[in-house]
N, C-alpha and C positions, 0 to 999 in steps of 0.2 A: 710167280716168277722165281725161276731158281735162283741164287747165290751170285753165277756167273754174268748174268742177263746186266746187259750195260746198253742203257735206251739213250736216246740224246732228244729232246724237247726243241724245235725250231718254233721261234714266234720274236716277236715282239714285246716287251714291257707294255706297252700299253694296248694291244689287243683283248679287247673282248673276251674274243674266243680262246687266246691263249691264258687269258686270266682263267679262266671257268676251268682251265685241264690243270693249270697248276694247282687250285685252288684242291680239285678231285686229287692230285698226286699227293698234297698234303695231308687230304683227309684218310687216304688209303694210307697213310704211313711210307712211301714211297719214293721221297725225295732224294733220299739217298743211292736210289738204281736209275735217276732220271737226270742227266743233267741240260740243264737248260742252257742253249747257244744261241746267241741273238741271232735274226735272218732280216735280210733289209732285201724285199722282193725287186725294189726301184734299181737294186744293184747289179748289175750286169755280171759282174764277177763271182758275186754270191753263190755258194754251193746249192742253194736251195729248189732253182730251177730244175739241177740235176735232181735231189730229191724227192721231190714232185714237181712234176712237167708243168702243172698250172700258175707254180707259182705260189700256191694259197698258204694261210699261215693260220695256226699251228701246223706242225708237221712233224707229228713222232718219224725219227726214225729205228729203227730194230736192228736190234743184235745182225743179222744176217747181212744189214744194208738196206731190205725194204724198209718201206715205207708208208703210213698209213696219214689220212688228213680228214681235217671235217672234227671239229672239237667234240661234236655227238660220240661219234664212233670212237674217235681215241681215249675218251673215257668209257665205253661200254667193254673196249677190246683191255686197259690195263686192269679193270673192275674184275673182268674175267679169271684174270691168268693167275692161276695159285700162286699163292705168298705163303711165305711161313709166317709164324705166328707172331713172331718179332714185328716183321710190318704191318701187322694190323688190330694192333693188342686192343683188346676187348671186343672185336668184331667176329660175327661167325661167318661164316662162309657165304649163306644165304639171309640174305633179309629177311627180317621179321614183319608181319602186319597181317591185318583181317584178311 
């Protein structure tokens, strides 16, 4: 992630799924490019619908506007995106293992 990248976290406090991504945003070091905005799906007003059509929560949204959902993916997709070294201190780039 460069410098600029400013993501927004849509979910709930007590989501499952949105527990699982925050929990991955802390372990990447990356609380500070994420910020977390509550979304109440039941809300008719709520931005959320507009950011994903389904409804579903979590729901990173992107610098751009898009939007990614499904807690799988939006941990494999911020997992992905280069970080500098700051957010991820003592991690290398790739996993290690047999």
């Amino acid at each position: 992630m460069s410098g600029t990248d400013n993501f927004v976290l849509r979910s709930t406090v007590t989501s499952p799924f949105g527990r699982k991504v925050r929990m991955a945003i802390d372990v990447l070091g990356l609380g500070y490019r994420i910020k977390l905005q509550p979304a109440d799906p039941l809300d008719e007003s709520d931005t959320l619908r507009q950011q994903n059509p389904l409804g579903k929560m979590p729901c990173l949204v992107l610098p751009d506007g898009g939007s990614i959902y499904d807690s799988g993916i939006i941990i494999a997709a911020i997992g992905s995106r280069p970080a500098d070294a700051s957010a991820r201190p003592g991690m290398s780039s790739r996993p290690s293992g047999p």
